[in-house]
C-alpha positions in Angstrom: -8.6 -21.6 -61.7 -5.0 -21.7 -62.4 -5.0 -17.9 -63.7 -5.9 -17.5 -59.7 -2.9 -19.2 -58.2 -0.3 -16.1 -58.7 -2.7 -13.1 -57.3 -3.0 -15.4 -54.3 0.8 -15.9 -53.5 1.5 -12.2 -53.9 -1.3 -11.4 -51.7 0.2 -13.9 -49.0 3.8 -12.8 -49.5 2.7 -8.9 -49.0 0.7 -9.8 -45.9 4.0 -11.6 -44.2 5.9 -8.7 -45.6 3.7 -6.2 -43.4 4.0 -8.1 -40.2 7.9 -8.2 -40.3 8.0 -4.3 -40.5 6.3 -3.7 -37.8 7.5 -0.2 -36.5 9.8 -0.7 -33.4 7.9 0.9 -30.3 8.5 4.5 -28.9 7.8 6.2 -26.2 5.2 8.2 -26.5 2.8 5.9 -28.9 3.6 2.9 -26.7 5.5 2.5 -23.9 3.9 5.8 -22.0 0.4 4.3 -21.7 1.5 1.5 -19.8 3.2 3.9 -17.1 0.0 6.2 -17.5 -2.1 2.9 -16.5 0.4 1.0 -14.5 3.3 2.8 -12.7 2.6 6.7 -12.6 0.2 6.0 -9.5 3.1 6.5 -7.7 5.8 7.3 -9.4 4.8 11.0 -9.7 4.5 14.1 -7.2 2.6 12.7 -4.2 2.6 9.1 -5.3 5.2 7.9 -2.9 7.4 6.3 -5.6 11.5 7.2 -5.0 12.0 8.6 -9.0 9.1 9.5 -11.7 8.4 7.9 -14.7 6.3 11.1 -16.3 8.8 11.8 -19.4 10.9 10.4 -21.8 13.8 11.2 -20.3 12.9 10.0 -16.7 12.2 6.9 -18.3 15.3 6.2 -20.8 17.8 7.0 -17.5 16.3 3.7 -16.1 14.9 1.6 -19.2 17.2 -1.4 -18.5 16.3 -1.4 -14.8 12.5 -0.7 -15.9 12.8 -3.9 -18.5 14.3 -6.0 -15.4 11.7 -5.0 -13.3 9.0 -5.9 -15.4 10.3 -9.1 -17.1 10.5 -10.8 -13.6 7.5 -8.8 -12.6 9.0 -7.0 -9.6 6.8 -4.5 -10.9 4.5 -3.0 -10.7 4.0 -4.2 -7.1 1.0 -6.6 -6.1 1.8 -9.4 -3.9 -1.9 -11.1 -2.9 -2.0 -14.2 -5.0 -4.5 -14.1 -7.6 -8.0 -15.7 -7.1 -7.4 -15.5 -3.3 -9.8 -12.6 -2.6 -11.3 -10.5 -4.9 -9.7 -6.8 -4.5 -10.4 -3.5 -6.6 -7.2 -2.1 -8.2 -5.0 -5.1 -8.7 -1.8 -4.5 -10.3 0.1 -6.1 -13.1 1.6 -6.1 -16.7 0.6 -7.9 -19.7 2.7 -10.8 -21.3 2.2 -8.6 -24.4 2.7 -4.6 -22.2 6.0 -6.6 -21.2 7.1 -7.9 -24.5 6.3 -3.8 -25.6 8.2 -2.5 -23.1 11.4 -5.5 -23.7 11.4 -4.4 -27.7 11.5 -0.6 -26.6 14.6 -1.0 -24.6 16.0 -3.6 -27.1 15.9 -1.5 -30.5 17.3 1.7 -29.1 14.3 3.0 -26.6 13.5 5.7 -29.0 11.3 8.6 -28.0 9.2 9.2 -30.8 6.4 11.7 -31.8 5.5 14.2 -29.1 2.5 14.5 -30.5 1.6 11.0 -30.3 2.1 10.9 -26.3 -1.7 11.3 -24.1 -2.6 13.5 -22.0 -2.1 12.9 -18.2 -4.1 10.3 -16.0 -5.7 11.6 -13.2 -5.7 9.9 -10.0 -8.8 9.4 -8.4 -7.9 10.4 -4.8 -6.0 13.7 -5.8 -7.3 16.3 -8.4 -10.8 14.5 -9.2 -11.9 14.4 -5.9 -11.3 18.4 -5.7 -9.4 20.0 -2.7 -9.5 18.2 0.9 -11.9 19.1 3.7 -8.8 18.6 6.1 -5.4 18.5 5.7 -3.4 17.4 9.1 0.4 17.7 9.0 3.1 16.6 10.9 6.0 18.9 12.2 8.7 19.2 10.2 11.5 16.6 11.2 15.3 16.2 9.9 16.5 12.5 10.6 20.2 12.0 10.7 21.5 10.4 8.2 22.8 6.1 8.2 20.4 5.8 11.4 18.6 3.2 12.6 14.5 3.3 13.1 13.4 6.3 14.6 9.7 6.5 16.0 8.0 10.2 16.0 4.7 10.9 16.8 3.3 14.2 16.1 -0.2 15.6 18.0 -1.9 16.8 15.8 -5.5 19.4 16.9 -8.5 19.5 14.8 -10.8 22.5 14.6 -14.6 20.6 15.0 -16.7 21.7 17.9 -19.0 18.5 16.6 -18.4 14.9 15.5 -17.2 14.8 12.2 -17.1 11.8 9.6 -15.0 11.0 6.6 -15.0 9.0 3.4 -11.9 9.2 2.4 -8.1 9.7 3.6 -5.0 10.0 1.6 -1.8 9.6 3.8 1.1 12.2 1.6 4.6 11.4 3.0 6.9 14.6 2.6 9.9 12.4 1.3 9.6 9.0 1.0 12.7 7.9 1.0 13.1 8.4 4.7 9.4 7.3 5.7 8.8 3.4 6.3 5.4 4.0 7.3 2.7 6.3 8.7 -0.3 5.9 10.8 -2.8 8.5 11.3 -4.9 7.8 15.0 -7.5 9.6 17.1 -7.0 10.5 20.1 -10.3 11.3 21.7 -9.1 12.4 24.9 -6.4 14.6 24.0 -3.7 13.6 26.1 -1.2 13.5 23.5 -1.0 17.2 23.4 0.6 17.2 26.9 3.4 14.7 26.1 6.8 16.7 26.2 9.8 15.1 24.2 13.0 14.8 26.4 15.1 15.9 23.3 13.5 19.4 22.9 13.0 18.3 18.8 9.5 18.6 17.4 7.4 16.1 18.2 7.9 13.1 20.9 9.7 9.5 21.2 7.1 6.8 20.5 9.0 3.6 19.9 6.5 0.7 21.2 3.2 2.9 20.6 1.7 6.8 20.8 1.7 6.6 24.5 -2.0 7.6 24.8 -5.3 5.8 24.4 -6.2 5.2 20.4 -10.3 5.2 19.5 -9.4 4.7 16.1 -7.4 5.2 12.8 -7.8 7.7 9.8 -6.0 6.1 7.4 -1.8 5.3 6.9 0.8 4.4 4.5 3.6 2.4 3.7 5.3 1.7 0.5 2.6 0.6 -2.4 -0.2 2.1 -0.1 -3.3 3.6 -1.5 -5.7 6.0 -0.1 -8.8 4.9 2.0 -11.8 4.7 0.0 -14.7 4.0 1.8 -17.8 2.2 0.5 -21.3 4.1 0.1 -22.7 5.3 3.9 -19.4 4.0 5.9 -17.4 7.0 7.6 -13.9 7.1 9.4 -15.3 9.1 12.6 -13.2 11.7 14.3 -14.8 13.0 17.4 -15.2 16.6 18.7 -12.3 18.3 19.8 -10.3 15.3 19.0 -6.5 15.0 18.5 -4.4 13.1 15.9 -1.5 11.5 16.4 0.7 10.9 12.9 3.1 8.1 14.0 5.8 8.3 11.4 8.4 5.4 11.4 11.6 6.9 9.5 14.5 4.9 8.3 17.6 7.0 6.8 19.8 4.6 5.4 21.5 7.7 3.2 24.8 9.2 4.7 23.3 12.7 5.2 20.4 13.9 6.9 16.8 14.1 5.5 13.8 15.9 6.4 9.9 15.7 5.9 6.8 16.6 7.0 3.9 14.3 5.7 0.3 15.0 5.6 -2.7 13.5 5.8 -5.5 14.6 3.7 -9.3 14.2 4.5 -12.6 14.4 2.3 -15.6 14.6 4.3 -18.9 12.9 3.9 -21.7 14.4 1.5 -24.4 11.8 1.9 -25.8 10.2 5.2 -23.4 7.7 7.3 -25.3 4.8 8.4 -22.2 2.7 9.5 -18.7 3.2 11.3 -15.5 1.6 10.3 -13.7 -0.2 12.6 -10.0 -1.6 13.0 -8.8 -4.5 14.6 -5.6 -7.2 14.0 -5.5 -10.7 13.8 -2.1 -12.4 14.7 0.1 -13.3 17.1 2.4 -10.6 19.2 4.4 -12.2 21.3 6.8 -15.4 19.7 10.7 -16.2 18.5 12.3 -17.1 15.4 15.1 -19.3 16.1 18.3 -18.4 14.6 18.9 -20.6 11.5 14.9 -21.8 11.0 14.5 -21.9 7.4 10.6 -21.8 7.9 9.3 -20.8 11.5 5.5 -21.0 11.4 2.6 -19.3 13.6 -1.3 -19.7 13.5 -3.1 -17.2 14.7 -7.4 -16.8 15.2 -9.9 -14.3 15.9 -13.6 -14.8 17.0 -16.6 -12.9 15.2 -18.7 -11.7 18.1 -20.7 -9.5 15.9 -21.8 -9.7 12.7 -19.5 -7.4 10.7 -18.2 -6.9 6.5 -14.6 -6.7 6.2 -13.8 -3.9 3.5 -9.6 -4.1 3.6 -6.9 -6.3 4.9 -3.3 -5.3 5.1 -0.9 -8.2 6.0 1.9 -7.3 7.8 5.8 -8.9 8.4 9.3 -7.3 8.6 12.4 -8.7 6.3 12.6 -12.1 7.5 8.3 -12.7 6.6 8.1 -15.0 3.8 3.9 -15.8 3.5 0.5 -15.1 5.4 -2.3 -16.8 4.4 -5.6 -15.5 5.5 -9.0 -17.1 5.6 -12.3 -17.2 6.9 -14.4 -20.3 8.4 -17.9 -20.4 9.0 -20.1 -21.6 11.1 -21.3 -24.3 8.6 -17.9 -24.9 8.0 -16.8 -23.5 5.0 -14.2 -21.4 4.4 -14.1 -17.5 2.4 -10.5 -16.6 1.5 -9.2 -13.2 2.5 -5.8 -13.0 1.7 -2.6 -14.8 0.7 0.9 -13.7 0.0 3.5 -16.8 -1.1 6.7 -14.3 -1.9 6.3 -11.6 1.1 8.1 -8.5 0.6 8.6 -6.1 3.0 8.9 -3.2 0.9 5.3 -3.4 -0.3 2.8 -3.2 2.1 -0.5 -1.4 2.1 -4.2 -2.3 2.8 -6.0 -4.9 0.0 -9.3 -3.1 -0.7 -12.1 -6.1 -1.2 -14.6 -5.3 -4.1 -17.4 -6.1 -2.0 -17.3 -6.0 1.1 -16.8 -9.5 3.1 -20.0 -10.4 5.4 -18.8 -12.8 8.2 -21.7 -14.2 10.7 -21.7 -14.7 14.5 -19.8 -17.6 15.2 -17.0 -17.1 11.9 -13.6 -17.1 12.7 -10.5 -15.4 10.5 -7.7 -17.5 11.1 -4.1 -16.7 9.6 -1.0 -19.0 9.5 2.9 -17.1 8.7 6.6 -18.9 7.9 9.6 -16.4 8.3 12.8 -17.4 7.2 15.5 -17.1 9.7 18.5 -19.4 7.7 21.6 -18.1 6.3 20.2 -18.7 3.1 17.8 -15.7 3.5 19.2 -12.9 1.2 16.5 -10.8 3.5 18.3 -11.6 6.9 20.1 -8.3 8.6 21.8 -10.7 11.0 25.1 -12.4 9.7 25.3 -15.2 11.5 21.7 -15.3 11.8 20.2 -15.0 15.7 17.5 -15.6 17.4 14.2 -12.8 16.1 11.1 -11.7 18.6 8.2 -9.3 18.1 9.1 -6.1 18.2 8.3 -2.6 16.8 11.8 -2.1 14.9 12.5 -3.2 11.2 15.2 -6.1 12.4 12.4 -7.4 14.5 9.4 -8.9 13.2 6.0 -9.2 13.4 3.0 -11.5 12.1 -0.6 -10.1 12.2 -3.3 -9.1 9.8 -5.0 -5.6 10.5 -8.7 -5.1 8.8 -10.6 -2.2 8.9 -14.8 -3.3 8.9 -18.2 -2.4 9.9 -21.1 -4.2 12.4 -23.6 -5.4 10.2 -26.4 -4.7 12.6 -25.1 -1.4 13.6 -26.8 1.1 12.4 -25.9 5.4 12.9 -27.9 8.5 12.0 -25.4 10.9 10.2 -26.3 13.2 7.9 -23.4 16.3 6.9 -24.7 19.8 6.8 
């Protein structure tokens, strides 16, 4: 047994001697298939993201503000607290995909072996879902540069001489630095082809709303936003000779003027639709924030007057939002959680896509509670001193609802594509 002893220490020594020479990490073994999984969703053509992270070099101009970002988990963005709802797609790193991506920056943020980098992702609502059935676009529009919000709304015709249904939308702003947020609606009627702009530019004015009757929406973005995916047999349903109005919000806070044109991209059903989606907002839309409330609360409820599944929610605030809890109670009185966002930031928004949908009975009712922060302490607050805060449609006013998009449970429609 002693003869043993010494083969056993070496064996021990030259096992901790191969776990302290661990190669430092590179680029293209390492750090690139966290971006691949995490971060090129949208920070690449099309994804909406204000720089990309496809190369090396993209990546090395920003690694210390990509190790900030990621150590305090800025990024990538997903606000809905975990457990709290159960959503397809959730983001986040790994305490280990951070510590990889910490080391990277630390020992020098080399590049490494071209060879060793994978081949692209593809994203599910672009190339594998093969070219559009429709692609609606806006006019193109220049917004002067250090403006405030500017509403545009753009009427938009469609070519069907029948009703037509879709599966899924993917809202494309044309520069994304400019765009706060789109919203794609239908105009049945057609009466927002006869609205004439006062300023003779593209387009009309529509600060407070499109001006024209809306029988439903085809989608939208905002910062963080994902396409509209809907489940098996639900359609978005555009109407016969319909209209659609893209209601772009811009912002320029640059010093020059910017231009864009933003589309919105349409796949059309390929199996029978048995059930329409629906949209409808639970909040409140009429209140004030006092100047200096550190935490100014609202409740808000909605009745269920038909059975119906909820398949998104997209909770909605301006800068001064700080949480929005959602929830539903039954009728037996339990409670199904929907949403809840404890650090609200209004640069990431977008509709939370539910991994099955959410059946709520007659007799439910989603209820919703919101705090704002209206205090000098707010880092948030565009008022210095603060002031007093209502509803309203700009970015320095705020709002506090909940949209959700859903179908009737005991609807049931006879749709089947050609």
């Amino acid at each position: 047994m002693p003869r043993l002893l010494p083969v056993l220490v070496l064996v021990a020594v030259g096992s901790l001697g191969g776990v302290s020479a661990a190669p430092d990490p590179t680029f293209t073994r390492d750090v690139a298939p966290i971006f691949q999984r995490h971060c090129q969703e949208c920070h690449r053509a099309e994804g909406g993201g204000p720089f990309h992270l496809i190369t090396y070099e993209q990546a090395y101009r920003r690694r210390e503000k990509i190790r900030e970002t990621t150590r305090t988990r800025t990024m990538p963005p997903w606000k809905a607290v975990a457990g709290y709802g159960d959503f397809v797609g959730v983001r986040g790193l790994s305490k280990e995909e951070i510590a990889v991506i910490a080391r990277w920056v630390e020992t020098g943020a080399a590049e490494g072996d071209p060879a060793d980098l994978a081949p692209p992702p593809v994203f599910e609502a672009a190339a594998s879902r093969g070219t559009p059935d429709l692609v609606l676009r806006s006019e193109p529009f220049t917004v002067p540069g250090g403006g405030g919000d500017i509403y545009r709304c753009f009427s938009v015709p469609t070519p069907f001489t029948e009703d037509r249904y879709f599966i899924v939308t993917e809202t494309v702003p044309g520069n994304s630095r400019i765009v706060h947020h789109v919203l794609a609606m239908v105009d049945a009627s057609g009466g927002s082809a006869h609205i004439r702009p006062s300023d003779w530019s593209p387009g009309y004015p529509c600060f407070g709303g499109p001006r024209v009757r809306i029988d439903g929406y085809l989608g939208g973005w905002a910062p963080g936003a994902r396409p509209w995916v809907m489940p098996e047999g639900v359609g978005i349903h555009l109407p016969a000779g319909a209209r659609v109005v893209i209601q772009m919000h811009y912002h320029n806070a640059g010093p020059t003027a910017a231009s864009d044109r933003t589309e919105v991209r349409l796949h059309a059903a390929t199996t029978p639709i048995v059930k329409q989606l629906y949209f409808a907002r639970v909040g409140s839309f009429s209140f004030t924030i006092p100047a200096g409330a550190a935490r100014h609360e609202i409740e808000a409820s909605m009745s269920v007057h038909r059975p119906m599944s909820l398949i998104a929610i997209h909770p909605h605030m301006h800068l001064l939002g700080r949480e929005m809890k959602v929830w539903a109670k039954l009728p037996d009185g339990s409670t199904r959680p929907l949403v809840q966002i404890d650090d609200w930031d209004f640069n990431w928004q977008g509709f939370y896509f539910y991994r099955t949908p959410v059946a709520l009975p007659l007799g439910a009712w989603i209820e919703l509670t919101a705090a704002w922060d209206n205090s000098a302490g707010n880092a948030r607050n565009p008022n210095r001193p603060p002031k007093p805060v209502r509803w309203g449609e700009r970015t320095v006013d705020e709002m506090g609802h909940a949209a959700i998009i859903y179908t009737f449970d005991d609807e049931k429609i006879n749709y089947r594509p050609r």
